[in-house]
C-alpha positions as CSV (number, residue, x, y, z in Angstrom):
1,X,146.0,110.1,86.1
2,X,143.8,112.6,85.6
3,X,142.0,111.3,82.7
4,X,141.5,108.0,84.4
5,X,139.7,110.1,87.2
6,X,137.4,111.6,84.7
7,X,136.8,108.5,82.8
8,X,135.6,106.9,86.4
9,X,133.4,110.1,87.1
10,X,132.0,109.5,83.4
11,X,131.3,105.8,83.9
12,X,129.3,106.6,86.9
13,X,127.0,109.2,85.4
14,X,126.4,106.8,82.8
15,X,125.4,104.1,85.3
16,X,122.8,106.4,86.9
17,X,120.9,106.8,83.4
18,X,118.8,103.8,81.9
19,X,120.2,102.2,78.6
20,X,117.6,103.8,76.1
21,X,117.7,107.0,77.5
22,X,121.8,107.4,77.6
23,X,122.0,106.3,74.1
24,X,119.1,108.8,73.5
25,X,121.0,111.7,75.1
26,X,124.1,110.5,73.5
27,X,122.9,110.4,69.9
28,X,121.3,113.7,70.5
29,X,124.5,115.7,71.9
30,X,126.6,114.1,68.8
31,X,128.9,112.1,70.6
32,X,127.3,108.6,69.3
33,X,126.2,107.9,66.0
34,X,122.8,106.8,65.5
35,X,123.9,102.9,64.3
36,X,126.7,102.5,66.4
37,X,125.5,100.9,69.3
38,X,122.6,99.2,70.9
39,X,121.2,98.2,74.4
40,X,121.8,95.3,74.3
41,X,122.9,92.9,77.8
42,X,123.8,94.2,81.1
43,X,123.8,97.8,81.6
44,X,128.0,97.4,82.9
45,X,128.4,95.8,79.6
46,X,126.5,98.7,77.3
47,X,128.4,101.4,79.4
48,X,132.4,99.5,78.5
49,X,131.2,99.5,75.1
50,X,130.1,103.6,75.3
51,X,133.9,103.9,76.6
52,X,135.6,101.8,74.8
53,X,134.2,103.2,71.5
54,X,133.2,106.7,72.1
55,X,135.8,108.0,74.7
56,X,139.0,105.6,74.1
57,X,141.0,108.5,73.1
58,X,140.2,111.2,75.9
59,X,137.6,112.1,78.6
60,X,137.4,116.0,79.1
61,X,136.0,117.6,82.0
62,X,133.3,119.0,79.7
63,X,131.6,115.3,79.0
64,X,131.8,114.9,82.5
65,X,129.7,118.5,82.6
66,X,127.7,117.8,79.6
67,X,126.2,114.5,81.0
68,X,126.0,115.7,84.6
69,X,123.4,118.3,83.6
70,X,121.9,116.0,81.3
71,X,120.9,114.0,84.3
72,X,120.0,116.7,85.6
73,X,117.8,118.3,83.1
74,X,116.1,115.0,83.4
75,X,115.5,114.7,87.1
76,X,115.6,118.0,88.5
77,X,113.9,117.0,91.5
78,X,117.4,115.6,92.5
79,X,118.3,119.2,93.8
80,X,116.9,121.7,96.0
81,X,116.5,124.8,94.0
82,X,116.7,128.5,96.0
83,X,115.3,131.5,93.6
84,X,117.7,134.9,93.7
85,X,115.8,138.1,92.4
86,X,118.0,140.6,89.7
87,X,117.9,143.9,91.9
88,X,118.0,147.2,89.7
89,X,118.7,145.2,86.6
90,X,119.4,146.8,83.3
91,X,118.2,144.2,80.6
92,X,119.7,146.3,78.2
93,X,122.9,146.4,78.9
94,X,122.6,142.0,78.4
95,X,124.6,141.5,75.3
96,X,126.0,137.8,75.9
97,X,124.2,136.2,78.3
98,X,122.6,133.6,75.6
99,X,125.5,132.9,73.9
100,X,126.3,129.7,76.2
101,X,130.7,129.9,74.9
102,X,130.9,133.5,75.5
103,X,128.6,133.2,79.0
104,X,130.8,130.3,80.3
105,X,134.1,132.5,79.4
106,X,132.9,135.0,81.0
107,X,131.9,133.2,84.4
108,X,134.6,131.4,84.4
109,X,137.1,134.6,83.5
110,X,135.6,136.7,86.8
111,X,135.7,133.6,89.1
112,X,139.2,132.2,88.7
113,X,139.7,135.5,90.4
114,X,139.0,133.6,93.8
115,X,139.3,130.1,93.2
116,X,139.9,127.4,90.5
117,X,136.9,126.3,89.1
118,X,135.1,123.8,85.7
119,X,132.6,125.5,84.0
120,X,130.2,123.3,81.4
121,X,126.8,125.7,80.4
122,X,124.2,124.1,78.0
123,X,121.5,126.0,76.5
124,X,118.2,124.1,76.6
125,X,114.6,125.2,76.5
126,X,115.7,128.8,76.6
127,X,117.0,128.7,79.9
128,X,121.2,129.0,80.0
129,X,122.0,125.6,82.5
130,X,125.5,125.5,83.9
131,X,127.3,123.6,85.9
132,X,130.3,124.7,88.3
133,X,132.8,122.3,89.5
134,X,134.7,124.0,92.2
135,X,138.4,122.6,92.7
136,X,139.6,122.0,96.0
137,X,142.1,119.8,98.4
138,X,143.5,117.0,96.7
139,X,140.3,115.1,95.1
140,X,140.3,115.0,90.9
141,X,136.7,113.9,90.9
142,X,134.7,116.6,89.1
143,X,131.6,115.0,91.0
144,X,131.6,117.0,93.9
145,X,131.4,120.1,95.6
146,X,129.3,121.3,92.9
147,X,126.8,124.1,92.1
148,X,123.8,124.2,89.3
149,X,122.7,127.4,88.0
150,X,119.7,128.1,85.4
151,X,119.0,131.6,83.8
152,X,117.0,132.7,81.3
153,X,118.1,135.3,79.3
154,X,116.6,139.0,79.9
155,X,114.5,137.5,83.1
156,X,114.7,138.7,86.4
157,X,115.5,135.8,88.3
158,X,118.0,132.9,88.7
159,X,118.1,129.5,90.3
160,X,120.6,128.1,92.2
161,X,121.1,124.7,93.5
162,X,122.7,125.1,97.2
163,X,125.8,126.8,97.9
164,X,128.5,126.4,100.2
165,X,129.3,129.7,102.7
166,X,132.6,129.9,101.8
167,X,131.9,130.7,97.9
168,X,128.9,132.2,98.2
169,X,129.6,136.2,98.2
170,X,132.2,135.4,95.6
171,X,129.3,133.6,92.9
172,X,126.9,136.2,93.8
173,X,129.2,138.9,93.2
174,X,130.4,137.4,90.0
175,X,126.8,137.1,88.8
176,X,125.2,140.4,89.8
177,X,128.2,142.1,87.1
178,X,127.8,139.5,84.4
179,X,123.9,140.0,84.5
180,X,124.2,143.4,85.2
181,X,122.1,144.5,88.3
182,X,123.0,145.7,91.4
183,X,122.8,142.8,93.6
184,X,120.9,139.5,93.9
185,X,118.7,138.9,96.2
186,X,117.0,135.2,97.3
187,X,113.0,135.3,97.4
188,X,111.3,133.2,99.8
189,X,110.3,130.6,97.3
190,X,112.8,127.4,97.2
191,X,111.3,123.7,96.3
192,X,112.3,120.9,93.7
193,X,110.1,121.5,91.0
194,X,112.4,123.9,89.2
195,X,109.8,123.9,86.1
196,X,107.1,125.3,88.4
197,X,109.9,127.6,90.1
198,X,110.3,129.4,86.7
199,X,106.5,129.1,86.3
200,X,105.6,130.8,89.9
201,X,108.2,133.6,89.1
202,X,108.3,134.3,85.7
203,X,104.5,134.1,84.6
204,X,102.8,135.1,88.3
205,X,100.3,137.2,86.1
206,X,98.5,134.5,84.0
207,X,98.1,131.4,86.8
208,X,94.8,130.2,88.5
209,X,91.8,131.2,86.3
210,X,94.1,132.8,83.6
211,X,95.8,130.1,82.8
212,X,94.1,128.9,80.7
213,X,95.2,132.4,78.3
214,X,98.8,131.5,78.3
215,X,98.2,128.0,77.6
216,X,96.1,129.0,75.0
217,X,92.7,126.9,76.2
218,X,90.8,129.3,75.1
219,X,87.2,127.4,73.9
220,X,86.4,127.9,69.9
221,X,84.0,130.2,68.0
222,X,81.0,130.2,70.5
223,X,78.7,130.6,67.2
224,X,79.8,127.6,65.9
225,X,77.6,124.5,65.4
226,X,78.6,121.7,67.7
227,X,78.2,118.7,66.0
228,X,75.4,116.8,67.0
229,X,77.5,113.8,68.3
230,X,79.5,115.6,70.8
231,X,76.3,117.1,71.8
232,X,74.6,113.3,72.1
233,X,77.7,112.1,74.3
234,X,77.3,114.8,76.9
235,X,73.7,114.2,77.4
236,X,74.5,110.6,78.2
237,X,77.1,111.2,80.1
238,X,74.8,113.5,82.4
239,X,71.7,110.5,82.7
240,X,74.4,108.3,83.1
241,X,75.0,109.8,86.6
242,X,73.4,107.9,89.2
243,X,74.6,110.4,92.6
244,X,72.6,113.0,93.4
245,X,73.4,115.7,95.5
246,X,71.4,116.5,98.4
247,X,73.2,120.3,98.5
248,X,74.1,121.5,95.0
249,X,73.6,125.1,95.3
250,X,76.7,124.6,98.0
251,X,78.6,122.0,95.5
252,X,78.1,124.6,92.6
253,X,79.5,127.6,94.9
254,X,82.4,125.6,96.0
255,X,83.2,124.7,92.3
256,X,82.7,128.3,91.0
257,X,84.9,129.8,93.5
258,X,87.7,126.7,92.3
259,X,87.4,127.6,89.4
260,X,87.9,131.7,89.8
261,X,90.3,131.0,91.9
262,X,92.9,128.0,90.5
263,X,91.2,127.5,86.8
264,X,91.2,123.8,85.5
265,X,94.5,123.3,85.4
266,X,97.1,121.5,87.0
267,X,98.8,123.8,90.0
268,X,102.3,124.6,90.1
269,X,104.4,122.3,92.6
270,X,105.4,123.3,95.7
271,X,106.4,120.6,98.4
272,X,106.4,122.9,101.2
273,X,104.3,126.1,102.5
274,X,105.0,128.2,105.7
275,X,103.3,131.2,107.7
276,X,104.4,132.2,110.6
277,X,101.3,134.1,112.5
278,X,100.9,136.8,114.7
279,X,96.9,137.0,115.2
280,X,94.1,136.4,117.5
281,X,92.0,133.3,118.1
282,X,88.7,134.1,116.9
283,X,85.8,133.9,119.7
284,X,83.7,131.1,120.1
285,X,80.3,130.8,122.4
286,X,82.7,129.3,124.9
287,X,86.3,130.9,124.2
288,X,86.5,134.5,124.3
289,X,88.5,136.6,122.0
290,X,92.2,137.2,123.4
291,X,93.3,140.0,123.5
292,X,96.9,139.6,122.5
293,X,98.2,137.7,119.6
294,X,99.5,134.6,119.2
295,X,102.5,133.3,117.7
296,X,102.8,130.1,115.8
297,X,104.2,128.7,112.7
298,X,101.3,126.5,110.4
299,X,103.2,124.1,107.4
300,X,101.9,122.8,104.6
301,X,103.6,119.7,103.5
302,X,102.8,117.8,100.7
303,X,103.6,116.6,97.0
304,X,101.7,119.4,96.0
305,X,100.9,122.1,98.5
306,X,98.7,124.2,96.1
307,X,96.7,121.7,94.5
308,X,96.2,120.4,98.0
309,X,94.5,123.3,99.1
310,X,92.6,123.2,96.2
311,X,91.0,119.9,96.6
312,X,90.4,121.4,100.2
313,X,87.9,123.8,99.2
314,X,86.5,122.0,96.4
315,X,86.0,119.0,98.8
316,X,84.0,120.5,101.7
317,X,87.0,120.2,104.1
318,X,87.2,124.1,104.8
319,X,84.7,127.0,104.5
320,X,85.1,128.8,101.1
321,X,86.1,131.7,99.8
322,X,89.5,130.9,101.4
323,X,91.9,133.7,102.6
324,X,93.6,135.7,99.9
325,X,96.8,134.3,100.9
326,X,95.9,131.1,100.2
327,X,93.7,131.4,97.2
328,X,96.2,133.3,95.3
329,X,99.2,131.4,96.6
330,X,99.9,130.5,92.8
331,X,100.5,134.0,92.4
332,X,102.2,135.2,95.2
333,X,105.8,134.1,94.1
334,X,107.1,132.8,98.1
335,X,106.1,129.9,100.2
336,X,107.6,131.8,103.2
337,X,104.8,134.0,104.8
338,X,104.7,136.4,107.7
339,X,100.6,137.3,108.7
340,X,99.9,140.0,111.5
341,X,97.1,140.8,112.4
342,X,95.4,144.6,111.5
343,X,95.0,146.0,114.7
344,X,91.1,148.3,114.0
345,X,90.3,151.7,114.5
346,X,89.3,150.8,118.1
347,X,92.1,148.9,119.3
348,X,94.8,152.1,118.0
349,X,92.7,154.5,119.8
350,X,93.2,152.2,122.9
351,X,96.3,151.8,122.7
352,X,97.3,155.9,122.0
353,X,94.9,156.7,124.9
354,X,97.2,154.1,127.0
355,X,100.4,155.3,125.8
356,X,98.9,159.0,126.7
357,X,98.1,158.3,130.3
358,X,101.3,156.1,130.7
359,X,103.2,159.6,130.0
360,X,100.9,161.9,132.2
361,X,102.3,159.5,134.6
362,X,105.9,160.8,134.4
């Protein structure tokens, strides 16, 4: 009975993959060889033949685990990720955490403590992936009520796919020994891109302009000869331009303060940006300054919240240099901000002096 439930749970992953890229994945993990099969017909016909040739003996609850972070791996964006910070962790205590046998035995040793749970971790682009299937009421199906965890050995952060209340405390318990630290603690940084998650987090030093060191852009020997043909193409690619700008001193200091601030390439993805405000209106000829701040919450939604704002400045659609928090966003590590205003020297001596006579009073 049971194995009839996992074979249905395994016939389903394989129906949410395309032909070429199951077989791919297949060949790849060792559990198809190479000439065995092909992709040929319907994809309910290529999947029988997968089961009927590969898994007629048994279905385990780790090919179930293996192929759901598979899919996974492949389509991250399915999930929403939360980032958890390591608080006072000891990287050198870490003996085992990239060993993916002895990490799974572990997790799965400290949390049968509270409940009974499937355990499947994959080691893949340096990053420990593992899956947690947690058992309960009377369903078999290892599809749901599951949980996705990524770590990368010796960092200080993990991501977490969303976790139910219940379990919570007891996973973040079980972690915070296994990865020795004192406690973990979620950042205000959550989206779908997990690749730019671990990007945001774990290289905030070297985005924007210095980018370009880490992915080693760095242009060649400036003494060098450029070859006379590269040379040719650029100067016809500049006559070739037939727009002229009637403001470049303004187009080149937009573009130079880009390029200081985001560099050339490609911003890290986040889908959603939030500040909640406590300032002032600033004065115009017709609307004095208020006194008080006010409260509001501005959202930035988008495909691509950082490259958005990007385009803004380099497009004339707000005055440049932007705010720090927004032109080092990339480096900032959240998309959850909280901006009060500085009150100035003026305004604190007003206020003591008022809190002063407010006392003389009584």
């Amino acid at each position: 009975m049971a194995d009839e439930s996992r074979r249905r749970d395994l016939c389903k992953l394989f129906n949410k993959f395309k032909k070429e890229e199951l077989l791919q994945g297949l060949i790849e993990q060792g559990l198809v060889e190479e000439d065995l099969l092909d992709t040929d017909g319907t994809k309910k016909a290529f999947v029988n033949r997968i089961l009927k040739k590969c898994f007629d003996k048994e279905v385990t609850a780790d090919h179930v685990g293996l192929m759901d972070l598979l899919y996974h791996q492949a389509r991250p964006s399915c999930k929403k990720w939360n980032v958890y910070k390591l608080i006072g962790f000891e990287p050198e205590k870490e003996l085992n955490t990239s060993d993916p046998c002895k990490f799974k035995s572990q997790l799965k040793s400290c949390l049968r403590l509270y409940f009974k749970v499937e355990i499947f971790v994959h080691l893949w682009k340096n990053g420990l992936w593992t899956r947690l299937h947690i058992c309960e009421g009377s369903s078999s199906s290892l599809l749901s009520n599951t949980v996705f965890l990524i770590y990368y050995p010796n960092s200080e952060y993990i991501f977490m796919s969303t976790i139910k209340a219940a379990h919570k405390q007891y996973i973040m318990q079980t972690l915070s020994t296994l990865l020795h630290c004192q406690t973990l603690e979620e950042v205000k940084l959550s989206g779908r891109d997990m690749f730019s998650l671990n990007d945001l987090v774990l290289n905030k030093s070297s985005q924007g302009a210095f980018s370009k060191y880490r992915l080693n852009q760095l242009d060649g020997n400036p003494l060098s000869r450029k070859r006379k043909r590269e040379k040719d193409r650029k100067m016809d690619v500049m006559q070739s331009q037939e727009i002229t700008s009637e403001n470049k001193e303004e187009e080149q200091k937009r573009q130079q303060f880009t390029d200081s601030a985001f560099g050339s390439n490609p911003q890290p993805v986040l889908e959603r940006v939030e500040f909640k405000m406590q300032t002032r209106l600033h004065s115009r000829e017709h609307f004095p300054q208020l006194n008080r701040p006010i409260s509001c919450n501005v959202k930035f939604e988008g495909p691509s919240v950082i490259e958005g704002i990007k385009n803004l400045g380099s497009q004339s659609f707000v005055d440049v240099p932007l705010p720090s928090y927004l032109a080092n966003l990339h480096s900032l590590s959240k998309n959850s901000f909280s901006l009060i205003e500085k009150k100035t020297t003026e305004e604190e001596d007003y206020a003591a002096d008022s809190t002063q006579q407010h006392q003389d009073k009584h």
